[in-house]
N, CA, C and O atoms as a DFTB+ gen file, in Angstrom:
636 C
 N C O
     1  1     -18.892      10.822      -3.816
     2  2     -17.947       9.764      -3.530
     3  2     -16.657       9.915      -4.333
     4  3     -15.555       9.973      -3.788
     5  1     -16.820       9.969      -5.491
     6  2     -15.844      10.748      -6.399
     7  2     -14.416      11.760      -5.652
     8  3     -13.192      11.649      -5.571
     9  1     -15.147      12.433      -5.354
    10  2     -14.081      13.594      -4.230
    11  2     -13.689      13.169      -3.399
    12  3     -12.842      13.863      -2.836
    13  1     -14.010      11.788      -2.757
    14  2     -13.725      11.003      -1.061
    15  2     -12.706      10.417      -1.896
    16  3     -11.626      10.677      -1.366
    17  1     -12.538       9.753      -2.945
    18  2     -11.653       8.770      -3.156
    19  2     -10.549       9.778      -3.866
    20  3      -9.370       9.424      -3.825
    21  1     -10.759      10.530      -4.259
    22  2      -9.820      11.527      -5.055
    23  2      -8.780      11.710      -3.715
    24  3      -7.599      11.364      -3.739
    25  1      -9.489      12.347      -2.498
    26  2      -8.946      12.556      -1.433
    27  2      -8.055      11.507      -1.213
    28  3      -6.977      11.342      -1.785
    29  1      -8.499      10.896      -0.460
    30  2      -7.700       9.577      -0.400
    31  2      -6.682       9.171      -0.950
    32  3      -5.688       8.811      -0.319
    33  1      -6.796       9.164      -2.505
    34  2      -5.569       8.696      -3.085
    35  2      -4.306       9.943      -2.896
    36  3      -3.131       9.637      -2.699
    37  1      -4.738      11.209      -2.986
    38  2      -3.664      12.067      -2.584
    39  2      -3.132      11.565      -0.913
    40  3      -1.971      11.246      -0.658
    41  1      -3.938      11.582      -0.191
    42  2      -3.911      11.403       1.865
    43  2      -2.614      10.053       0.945
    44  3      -1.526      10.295       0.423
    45  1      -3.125       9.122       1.041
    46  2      -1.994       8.237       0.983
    47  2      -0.709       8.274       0.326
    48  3       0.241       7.789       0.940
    49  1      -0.495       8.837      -0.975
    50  2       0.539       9.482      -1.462
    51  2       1.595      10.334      -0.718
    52  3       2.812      10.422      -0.887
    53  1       0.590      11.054       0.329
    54  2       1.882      11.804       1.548
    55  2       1.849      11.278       2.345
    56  3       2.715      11.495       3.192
    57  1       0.603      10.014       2.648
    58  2       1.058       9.726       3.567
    59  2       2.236       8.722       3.723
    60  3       3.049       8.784       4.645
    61  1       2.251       7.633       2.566
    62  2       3.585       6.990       2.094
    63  2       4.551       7.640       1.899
    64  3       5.525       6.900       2.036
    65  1       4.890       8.773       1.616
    66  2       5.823       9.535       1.229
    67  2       6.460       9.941       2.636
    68  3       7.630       9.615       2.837
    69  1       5.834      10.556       3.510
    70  2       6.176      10.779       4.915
    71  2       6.618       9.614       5.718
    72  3       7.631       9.610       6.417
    73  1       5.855       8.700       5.585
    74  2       6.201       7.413       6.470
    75  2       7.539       6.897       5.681
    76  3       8.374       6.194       6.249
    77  1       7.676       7.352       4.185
    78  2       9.413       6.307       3.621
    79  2       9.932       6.990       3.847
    80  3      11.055       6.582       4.143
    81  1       9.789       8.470       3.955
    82  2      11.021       9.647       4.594
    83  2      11.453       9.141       5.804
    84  3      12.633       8.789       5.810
    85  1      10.611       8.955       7.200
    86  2      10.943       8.556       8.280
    87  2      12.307       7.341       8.045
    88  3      13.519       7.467       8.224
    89  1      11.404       6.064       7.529
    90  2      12.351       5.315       7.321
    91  2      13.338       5.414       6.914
    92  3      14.213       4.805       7.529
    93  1      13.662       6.027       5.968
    94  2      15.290       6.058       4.961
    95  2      16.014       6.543       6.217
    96  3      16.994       5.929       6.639
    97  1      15.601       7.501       6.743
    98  2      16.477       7.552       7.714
    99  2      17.057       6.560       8.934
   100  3      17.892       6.908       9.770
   101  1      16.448       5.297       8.847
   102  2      17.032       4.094       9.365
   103  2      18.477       3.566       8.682
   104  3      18.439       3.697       7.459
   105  1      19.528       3.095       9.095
   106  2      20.262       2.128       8.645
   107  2      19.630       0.738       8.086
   108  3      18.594       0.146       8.385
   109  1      20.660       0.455       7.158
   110  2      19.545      -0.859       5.901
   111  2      18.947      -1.861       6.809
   112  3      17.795      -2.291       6.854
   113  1      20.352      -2.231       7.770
   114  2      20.454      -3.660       8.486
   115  2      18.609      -3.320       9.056
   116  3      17.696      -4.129       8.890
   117  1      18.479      -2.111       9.640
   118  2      17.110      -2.160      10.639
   119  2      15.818      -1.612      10.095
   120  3      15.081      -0.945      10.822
   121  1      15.468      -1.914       8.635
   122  2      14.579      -2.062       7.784
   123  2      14.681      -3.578       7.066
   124  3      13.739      -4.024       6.412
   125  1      15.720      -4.192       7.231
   126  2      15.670      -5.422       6.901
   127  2      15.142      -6.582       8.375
   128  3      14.550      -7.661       8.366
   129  1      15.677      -5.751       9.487
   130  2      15.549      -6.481      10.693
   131  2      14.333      -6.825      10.679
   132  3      13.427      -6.006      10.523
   133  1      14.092      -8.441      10.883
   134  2      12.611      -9.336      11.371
   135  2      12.539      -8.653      12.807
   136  3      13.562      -8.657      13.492
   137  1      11.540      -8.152      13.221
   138  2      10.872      -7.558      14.242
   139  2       9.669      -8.466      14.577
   140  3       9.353      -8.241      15.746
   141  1       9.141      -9.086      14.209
   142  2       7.933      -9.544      14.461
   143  2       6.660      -9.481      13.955
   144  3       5.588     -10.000      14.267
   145  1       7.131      -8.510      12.862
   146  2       5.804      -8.498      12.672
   147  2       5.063      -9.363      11.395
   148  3       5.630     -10.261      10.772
   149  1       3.599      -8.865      11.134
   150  2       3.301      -9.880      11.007
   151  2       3.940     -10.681       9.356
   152  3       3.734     -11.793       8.869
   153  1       4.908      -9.275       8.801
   154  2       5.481      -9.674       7.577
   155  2       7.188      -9.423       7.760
   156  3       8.062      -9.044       6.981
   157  1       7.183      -9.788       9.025
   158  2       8.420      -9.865       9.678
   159  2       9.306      -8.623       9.550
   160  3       9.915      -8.486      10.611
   161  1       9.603      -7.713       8.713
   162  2      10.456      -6.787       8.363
   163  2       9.615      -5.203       8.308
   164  3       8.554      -5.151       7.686
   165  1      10.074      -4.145       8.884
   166  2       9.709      -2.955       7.632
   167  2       9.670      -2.895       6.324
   168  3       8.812      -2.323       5.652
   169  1      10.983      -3.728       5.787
   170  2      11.059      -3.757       3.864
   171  2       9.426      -5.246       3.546
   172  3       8.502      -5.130       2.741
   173  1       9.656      -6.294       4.410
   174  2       8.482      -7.585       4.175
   175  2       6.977      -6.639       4.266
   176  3       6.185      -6.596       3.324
   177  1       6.804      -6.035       5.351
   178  2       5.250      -5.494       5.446
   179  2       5.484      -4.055       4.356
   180  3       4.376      -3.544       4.190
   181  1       6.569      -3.283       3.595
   182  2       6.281      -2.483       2.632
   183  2       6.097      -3.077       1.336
   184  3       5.404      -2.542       0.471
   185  1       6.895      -4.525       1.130
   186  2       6.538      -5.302       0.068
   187  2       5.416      -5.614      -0.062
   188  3       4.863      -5.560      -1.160
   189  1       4.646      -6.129       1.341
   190  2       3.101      -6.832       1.322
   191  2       2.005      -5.480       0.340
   192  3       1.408      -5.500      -0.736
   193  1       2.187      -4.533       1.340
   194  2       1.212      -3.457       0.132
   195  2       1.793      -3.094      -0.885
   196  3       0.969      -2.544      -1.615
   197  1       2.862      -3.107      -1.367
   198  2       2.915      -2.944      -2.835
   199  2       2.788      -3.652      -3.547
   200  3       2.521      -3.239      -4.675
   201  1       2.902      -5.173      -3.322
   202  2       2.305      -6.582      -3.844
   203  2       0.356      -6.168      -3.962
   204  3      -0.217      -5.934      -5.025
   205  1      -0.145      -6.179      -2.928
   206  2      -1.589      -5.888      -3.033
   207  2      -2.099      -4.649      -3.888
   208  3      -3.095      -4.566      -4.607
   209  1      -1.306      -3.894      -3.650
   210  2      -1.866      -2.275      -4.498
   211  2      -1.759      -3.134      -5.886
   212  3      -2.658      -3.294      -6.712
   213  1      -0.487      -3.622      -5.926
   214  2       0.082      -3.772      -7.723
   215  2      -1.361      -4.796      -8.095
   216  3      -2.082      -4.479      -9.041
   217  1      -1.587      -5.705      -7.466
   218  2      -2.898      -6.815      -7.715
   219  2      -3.944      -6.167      -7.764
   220  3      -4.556      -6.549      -8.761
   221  1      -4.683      -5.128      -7.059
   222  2      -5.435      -4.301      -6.554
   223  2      -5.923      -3.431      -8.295
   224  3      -7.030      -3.442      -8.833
   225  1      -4.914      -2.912      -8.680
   226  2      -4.447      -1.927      -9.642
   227  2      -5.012      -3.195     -10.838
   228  3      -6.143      -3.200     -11.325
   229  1      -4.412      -3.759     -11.004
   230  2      -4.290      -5.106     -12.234
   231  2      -5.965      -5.422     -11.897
   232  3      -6.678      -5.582     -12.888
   233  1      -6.338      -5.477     -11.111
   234  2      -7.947      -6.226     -11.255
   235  2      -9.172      -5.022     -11.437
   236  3     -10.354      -5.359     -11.491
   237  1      -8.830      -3.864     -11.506
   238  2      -9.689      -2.644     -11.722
   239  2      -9.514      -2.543     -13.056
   240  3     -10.396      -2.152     -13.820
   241  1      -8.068      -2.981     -13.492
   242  2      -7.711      -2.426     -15.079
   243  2      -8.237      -3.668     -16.161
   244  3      -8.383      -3.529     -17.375
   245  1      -8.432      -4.684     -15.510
   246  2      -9.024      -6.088     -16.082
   247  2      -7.388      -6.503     -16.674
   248  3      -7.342      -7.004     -17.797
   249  1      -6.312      -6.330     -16.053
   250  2      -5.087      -6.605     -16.674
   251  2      -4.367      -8.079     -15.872
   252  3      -4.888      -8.736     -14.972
   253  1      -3.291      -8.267     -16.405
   254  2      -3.211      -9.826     -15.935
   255  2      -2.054      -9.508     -14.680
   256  3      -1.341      -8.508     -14.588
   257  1      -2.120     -10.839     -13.637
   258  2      -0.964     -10.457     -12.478
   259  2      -0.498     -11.449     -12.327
   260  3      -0.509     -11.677     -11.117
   261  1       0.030     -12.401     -12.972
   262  2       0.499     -13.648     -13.724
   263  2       1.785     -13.781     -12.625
   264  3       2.155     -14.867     -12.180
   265  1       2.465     -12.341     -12.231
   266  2       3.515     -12.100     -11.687
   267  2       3.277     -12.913     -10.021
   268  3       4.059     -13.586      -9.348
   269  1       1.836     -12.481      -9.773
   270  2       1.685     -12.486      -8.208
   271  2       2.182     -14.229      -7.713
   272  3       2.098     -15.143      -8.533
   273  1       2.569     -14.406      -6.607
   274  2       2.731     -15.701      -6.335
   275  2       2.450     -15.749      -4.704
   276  3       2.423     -16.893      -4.250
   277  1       2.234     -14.667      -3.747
   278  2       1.813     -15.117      -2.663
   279  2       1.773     -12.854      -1.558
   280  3       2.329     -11.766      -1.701
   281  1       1.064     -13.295      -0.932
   282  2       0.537     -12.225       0.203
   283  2       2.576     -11.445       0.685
   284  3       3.115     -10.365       0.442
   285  1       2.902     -12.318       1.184
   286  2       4.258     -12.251       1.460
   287  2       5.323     -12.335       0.456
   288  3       6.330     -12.898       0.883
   289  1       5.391     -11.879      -0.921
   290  2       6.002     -11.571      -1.878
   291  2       7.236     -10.792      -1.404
   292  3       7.128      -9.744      -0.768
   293  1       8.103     -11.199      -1.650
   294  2       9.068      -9.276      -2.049
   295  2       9.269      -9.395      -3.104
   296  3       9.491     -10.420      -3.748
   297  1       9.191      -7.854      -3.559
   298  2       9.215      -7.615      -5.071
   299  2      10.961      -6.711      -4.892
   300  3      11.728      -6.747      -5.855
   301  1      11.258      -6.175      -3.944
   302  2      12.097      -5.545      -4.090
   303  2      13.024      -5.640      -3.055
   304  3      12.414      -5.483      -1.998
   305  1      14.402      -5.852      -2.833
   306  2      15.030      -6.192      -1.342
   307  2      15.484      -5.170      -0.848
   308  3      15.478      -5.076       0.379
   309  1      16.058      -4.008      -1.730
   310  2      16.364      -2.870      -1.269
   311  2      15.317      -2.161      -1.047
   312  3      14.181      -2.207      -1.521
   313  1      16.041      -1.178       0.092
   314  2      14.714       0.190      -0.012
   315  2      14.685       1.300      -0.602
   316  3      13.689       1.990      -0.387
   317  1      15.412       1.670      -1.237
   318  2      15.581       2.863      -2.099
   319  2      14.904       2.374      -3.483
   320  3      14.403       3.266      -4.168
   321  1      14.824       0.735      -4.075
   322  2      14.129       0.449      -4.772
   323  2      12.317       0.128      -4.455
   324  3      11.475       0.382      -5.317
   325  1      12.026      -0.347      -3.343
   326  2      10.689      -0.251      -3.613
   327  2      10.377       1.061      -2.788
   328  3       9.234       1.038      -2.330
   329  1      11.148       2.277      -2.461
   330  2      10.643       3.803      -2.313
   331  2      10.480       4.125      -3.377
   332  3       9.437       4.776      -3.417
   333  1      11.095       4.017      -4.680
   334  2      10.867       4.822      -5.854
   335  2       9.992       3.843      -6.620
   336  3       9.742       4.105      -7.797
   337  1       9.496       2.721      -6.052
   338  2       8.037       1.779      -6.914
   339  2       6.815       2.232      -6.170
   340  3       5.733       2.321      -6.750
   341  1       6.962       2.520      -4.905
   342  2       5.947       3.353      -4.031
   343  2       5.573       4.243      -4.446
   344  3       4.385       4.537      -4.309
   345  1       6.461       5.044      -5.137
   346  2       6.164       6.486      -5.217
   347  2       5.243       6.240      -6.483
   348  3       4.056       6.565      -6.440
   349  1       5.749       5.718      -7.503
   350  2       5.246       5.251      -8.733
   351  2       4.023       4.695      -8.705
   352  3       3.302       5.056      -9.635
   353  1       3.364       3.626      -7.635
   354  2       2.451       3.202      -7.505
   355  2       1.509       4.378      -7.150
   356  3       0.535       4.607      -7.867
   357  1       1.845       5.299      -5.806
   358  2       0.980       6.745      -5.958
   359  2       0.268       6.495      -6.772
   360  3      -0.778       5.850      -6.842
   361  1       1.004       7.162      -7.589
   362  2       0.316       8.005      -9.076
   363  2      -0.334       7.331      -9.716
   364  3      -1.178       7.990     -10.324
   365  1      -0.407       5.639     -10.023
   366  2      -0.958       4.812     -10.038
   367  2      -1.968       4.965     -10.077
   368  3      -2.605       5.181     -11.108
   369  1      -2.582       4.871      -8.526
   370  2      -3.444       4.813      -7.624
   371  2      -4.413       6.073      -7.762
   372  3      -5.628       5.877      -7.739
   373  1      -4.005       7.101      -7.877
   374  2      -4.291       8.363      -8.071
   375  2      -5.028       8.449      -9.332
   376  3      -6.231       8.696      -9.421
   377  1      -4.272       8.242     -10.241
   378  2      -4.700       7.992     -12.027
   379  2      -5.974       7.104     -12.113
   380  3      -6.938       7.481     -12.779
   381  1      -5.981       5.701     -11.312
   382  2      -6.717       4.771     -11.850
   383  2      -8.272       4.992     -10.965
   384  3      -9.360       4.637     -11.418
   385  1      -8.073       5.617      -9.704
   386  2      -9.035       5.448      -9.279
   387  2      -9.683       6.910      -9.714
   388  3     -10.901       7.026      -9.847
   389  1      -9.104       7.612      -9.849
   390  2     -10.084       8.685     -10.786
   391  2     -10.798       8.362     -11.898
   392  3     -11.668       9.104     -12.355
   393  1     -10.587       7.624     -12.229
   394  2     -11.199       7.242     -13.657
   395  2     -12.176       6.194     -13.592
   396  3     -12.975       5.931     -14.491
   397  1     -12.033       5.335     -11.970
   398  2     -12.956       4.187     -12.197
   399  2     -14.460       4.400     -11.656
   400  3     -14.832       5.406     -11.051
   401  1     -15.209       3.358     -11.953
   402  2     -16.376       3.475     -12.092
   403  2     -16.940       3.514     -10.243
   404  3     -16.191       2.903      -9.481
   405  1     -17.719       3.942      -9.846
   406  2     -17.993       3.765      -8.569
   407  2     -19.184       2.907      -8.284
   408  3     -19.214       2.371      -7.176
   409  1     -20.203       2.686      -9.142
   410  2     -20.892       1.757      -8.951
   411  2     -20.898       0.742      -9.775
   412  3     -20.114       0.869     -10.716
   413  1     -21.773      -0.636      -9.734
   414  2     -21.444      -1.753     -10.261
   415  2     -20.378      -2.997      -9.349
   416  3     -19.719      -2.643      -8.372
   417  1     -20.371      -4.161      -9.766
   418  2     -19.472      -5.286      -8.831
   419  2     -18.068      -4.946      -9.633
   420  3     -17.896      -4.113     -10.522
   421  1     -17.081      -5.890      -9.014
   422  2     -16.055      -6.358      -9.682
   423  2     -15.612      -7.709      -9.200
   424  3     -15.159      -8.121      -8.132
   425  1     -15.859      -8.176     -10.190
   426  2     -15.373      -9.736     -10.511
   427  2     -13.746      -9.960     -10.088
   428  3     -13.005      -9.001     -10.304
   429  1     -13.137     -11.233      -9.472
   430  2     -12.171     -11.157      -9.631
   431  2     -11.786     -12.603      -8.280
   432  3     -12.393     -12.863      -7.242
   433  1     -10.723     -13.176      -8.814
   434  2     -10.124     -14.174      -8.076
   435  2      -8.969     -13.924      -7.422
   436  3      -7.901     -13.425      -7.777
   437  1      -9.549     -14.548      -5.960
   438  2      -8.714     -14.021      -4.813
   439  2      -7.486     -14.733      -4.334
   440  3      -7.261     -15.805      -4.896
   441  1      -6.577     -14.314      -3.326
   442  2      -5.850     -14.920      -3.499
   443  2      -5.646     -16.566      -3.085
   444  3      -4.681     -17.329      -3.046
   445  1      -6.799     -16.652      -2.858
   446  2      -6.764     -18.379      -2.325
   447  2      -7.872     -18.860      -3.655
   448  3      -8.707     -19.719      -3.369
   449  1      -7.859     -18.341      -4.974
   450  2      -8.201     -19.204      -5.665
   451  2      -9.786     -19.280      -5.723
   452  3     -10.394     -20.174      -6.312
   453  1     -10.375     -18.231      -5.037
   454  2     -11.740     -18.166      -5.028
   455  2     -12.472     -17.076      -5.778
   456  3     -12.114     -15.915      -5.583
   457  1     -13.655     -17.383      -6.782
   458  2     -13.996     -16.175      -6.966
   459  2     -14.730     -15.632      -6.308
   460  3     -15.377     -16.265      -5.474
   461  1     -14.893     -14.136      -6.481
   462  2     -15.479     -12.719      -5.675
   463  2     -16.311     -12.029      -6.208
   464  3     -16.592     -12.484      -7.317
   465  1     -16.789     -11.244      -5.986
   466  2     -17.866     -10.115      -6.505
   467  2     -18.433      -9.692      -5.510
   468  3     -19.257     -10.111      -4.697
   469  1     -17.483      -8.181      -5.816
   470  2     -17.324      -7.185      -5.159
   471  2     -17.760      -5.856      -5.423
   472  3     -17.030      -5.208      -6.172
   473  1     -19.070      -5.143      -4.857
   474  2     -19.063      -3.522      -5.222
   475  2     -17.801      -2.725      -5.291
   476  3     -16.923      -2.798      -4.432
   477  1     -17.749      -2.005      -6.289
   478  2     -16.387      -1.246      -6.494
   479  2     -15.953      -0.649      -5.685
   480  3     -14.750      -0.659      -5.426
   481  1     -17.056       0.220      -4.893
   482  2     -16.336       1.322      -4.046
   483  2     -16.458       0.670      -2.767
   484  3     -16.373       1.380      -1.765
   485  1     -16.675      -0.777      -2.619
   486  2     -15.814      -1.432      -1.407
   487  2     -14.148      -1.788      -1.812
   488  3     -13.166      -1.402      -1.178
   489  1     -14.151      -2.419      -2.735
   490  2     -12.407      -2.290      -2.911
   491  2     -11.799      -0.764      -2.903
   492  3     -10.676      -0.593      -2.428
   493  1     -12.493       0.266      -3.394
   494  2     -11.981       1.415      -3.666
   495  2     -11.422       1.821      -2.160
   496  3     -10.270       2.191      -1.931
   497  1     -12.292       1.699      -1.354
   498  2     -12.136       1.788       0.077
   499  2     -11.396       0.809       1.025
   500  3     -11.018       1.214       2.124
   501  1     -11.197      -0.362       0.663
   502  2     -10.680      -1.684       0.899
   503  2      -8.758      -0.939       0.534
   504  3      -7.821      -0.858       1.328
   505  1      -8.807      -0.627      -0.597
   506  2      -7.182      -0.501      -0.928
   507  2      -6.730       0.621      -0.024
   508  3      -5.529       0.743       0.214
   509  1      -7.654       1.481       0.515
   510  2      -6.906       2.729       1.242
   511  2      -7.390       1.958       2.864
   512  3      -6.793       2.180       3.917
   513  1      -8.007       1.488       2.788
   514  2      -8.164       1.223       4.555
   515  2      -7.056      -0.095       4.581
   516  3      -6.603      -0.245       5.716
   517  1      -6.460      -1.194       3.471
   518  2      -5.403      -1.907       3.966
   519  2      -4.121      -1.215       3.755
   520  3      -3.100      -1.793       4.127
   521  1      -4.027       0.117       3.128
   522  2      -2.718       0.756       3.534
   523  2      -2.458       1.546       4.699
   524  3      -1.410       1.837       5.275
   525  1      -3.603       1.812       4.898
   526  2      -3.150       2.678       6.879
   527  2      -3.504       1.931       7.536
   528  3      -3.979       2.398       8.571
   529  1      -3.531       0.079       7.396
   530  2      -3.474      -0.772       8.335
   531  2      -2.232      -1.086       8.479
   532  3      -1.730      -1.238       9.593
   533  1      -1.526      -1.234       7.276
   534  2      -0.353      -1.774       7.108
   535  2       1.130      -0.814       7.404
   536  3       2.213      -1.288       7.750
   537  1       0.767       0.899       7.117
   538  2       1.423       2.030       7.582
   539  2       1.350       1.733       8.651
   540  3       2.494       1.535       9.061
   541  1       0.441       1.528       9.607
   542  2       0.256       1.415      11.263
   543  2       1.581       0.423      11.792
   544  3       2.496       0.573      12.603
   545  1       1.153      -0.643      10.882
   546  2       2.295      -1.613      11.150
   547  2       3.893      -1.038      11.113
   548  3       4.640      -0.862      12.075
   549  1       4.130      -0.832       9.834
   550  2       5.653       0.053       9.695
   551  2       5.960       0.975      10.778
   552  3       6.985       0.945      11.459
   553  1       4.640       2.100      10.926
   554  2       4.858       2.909      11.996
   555  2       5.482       2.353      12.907
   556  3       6.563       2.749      13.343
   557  1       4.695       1.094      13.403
   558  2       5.544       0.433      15.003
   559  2       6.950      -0.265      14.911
   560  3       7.808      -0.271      15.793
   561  1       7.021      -0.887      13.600
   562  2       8.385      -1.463      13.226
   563  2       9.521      -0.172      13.279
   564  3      10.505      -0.253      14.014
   565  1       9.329       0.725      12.630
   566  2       9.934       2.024      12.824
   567  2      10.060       2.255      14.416
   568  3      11.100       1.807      14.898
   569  1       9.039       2.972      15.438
   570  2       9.341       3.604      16.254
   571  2      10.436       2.148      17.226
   572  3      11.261       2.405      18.103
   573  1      10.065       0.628      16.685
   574  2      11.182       0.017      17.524
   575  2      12.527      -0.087      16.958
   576  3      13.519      -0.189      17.680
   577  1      12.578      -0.064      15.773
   578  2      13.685       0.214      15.186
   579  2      14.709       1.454      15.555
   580  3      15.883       1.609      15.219
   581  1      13.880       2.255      16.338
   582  2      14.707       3.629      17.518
   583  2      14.629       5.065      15.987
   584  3      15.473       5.960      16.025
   585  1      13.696       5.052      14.963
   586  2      12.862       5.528      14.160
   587  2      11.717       6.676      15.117
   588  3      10.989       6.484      16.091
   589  1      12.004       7.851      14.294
   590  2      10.949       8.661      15.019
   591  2       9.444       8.649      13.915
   592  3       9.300       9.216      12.832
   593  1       8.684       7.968      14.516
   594  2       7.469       7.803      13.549
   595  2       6.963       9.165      13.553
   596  3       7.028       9.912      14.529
   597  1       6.565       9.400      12.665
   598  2       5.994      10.502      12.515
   599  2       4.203      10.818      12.067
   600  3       3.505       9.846      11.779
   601  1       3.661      12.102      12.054
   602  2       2.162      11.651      12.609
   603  2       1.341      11.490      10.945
   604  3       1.726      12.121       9.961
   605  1       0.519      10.807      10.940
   606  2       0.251      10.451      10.018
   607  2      -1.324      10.105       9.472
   608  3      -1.817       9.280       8.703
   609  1      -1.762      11.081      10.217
   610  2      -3.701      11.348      10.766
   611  2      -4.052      11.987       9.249
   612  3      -3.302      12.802       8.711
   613  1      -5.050      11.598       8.758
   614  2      -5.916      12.104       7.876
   615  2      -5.917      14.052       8.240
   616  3      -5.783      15.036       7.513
   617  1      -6.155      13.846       9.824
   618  2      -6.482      15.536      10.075
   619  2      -4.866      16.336       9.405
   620  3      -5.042      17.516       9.101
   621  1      -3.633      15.888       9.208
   622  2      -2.606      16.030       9.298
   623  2      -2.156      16.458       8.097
   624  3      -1.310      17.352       8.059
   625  1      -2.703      15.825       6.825
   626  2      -2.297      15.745       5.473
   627  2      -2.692      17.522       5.391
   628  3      -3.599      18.190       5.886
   629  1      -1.518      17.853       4.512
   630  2      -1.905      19.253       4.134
   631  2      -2.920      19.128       3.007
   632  3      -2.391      18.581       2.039
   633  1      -4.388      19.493       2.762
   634  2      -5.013      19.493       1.362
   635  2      -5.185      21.411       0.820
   636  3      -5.664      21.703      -0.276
């Protein structure tokens, strides 16, 4: 399991990396544009997972997120600023989940104020299956934004 999640955290690293390449190549106005979805923007649904990773990250490390205040956060309005907190989070992600434990619960209060207890390597799996839910999303905000999405399959990642 060790090696699945190792994987993973690299797969998502290009795969974020590929999917913010696509984007930058948008004009600002149409990464800011409300599209519909369900975090209204490309920049709102890239804020949503970097809000969750950053919470995600903070509750593996037993560290505090005092910061968090809601699902729909922006942490960053530009995109050249939360591309280079993305990138940062990577490595993050990469770093922390190598090191964490794979069996055992994890304790932790959710965002409606409830507590949880959770096997680890369901969140471990939980943080990479809500980022290629949420890539999916951008993907489509992108290809309407007149954005050439680009492919972004597990089979795809160079390892």
């Amino acid at each position: 399991m060790r090696e699945h999640f190792n994987l993973l955290g690299r797969y998502n690293q290009w795969a974020n990396a590929t999917l913010y390449g696509a984007i930058a190549r948008l004009p600002p106005e149409e990464i800011t544009r409300d599209r519909g979805g369900f975090f209204g923007s490309i920049l709102g649904t890239l804020n949503h997972v970097l809000v969750t990773d950053r919470v995600w990250m903070a509750r593996l490390k037993g560290e505090d997120y005092g910061w968090f205040t809601s699902l729909d956060q922006v942490l960053h309005t530009d995109f050249p600023t939360l591309r280079s907190m993305r990138e940062e989070m990577d490595r993050t992600i990469i770093t922390t989940v190598a090191t964490q434990p794979l069996t055992g619960d994890l304790g932790f209060v959710n965002s409606k104020g409830l507590k949880q207890m959770v096997p680890r390597w369901i969140v471990l799996d939980h943080i990479f299956n809500h980022q290629t839910h949420h890539r999916g999303q951008a993907h489509d905000l992108l290809s309407q934004a007149g954005g050439a999405p680009p492919p972004l399959d597990l089979l795809y990642f160079p390892r």
